[in-house]
N, C-alpha and C positions, 0 to 999 in steps of 0.2 A: 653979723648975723643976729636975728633976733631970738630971744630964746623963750619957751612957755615957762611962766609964773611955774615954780615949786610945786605950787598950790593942782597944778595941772597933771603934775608929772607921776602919776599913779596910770601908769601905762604897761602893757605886759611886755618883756623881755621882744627885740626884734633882732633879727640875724644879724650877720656880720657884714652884711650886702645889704640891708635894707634899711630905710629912714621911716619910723614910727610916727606918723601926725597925731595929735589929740583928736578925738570926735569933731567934727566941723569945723577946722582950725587947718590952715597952710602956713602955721608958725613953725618952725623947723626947732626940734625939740633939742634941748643941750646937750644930747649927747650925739648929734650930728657930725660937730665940728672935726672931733678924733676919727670918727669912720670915714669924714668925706675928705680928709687929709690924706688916710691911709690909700684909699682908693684914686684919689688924683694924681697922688707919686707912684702906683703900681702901672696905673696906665700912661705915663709917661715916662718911664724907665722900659715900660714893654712895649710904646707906640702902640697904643689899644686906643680905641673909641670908646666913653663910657656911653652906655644904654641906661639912660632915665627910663621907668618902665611903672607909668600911674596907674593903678589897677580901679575900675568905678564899676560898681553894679548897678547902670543903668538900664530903663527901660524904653526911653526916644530920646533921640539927642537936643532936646529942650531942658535936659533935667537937670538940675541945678548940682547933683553929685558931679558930672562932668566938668562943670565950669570950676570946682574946687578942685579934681581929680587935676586939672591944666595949671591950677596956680600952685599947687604942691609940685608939681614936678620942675615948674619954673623956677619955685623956691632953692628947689636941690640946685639947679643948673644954677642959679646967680650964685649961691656958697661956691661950689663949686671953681666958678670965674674967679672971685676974691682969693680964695687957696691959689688958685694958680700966679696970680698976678703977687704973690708973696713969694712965689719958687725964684728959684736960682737964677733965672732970665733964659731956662730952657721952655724949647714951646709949650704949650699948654695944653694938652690934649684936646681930641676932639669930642663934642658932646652932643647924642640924637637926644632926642623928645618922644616917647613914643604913649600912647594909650591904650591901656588892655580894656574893652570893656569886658564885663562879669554878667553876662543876660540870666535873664531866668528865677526860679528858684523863689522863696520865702526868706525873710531875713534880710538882713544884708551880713556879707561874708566879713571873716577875719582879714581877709587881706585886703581889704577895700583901704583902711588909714594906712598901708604901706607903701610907699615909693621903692622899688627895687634896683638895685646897680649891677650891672654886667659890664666885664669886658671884652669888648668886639675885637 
């Protein structure tokens, strides 16, 4: 996994389910690897599906927050595959892609640099 320069990582605190990107960045931030560990042995000891869930507040689907909003969540799923392919030689759970978009509004939201995990 690749991890953001130090230099980047002045980021605010994210859940225990969720992966924090930098501003404009699908570099999966260092402290990924412990969360997406925790979360790949939880849904394979309970046979869950994990839910990758990109959240972009776009405006038409040309917009460029979309095509990051895609490679962020790809980012989680390939960590993700790697954690698995180091487990015990039990299967690997199954993993959706999904994209929330965020319409509307001024700004752009706090939950836009978030990638979110659930288990299905």
């Amino acid at each position: 996994m690749t991890a953001v320069p130090a230099s980047a990582a002045a980021l605010p605190p994210s859940g225990p389910n969720e992966v924090l990107f930098a501003d404009a960045s699908d570099k999966l931030p260092a402290d990924a690897d412990a969360k997406l560990t925790r979360i790949a042995e939880q849904a394979r000891a309970d046979h869950k599906t994990i839910v990758i869930d990109a959240r972009v507040p776009v405006f038409d689907r040309n917009d460029p927050q979309l095509a990051l909003a895609r490679r962020r969540a790809d980012a989680v799923r390939i960590a993700l595959q790697a954690i698995a392919l180091q487990g015990s030689g039990a299967k690997a759970p199954t993993v959706q892609i999904q994209i929330t978009l965020m319409g509307g509004g001024s700004g752009r939201p706090a939950q836009a640099d978030r990638v979110e995990l659930e288990l299905h």
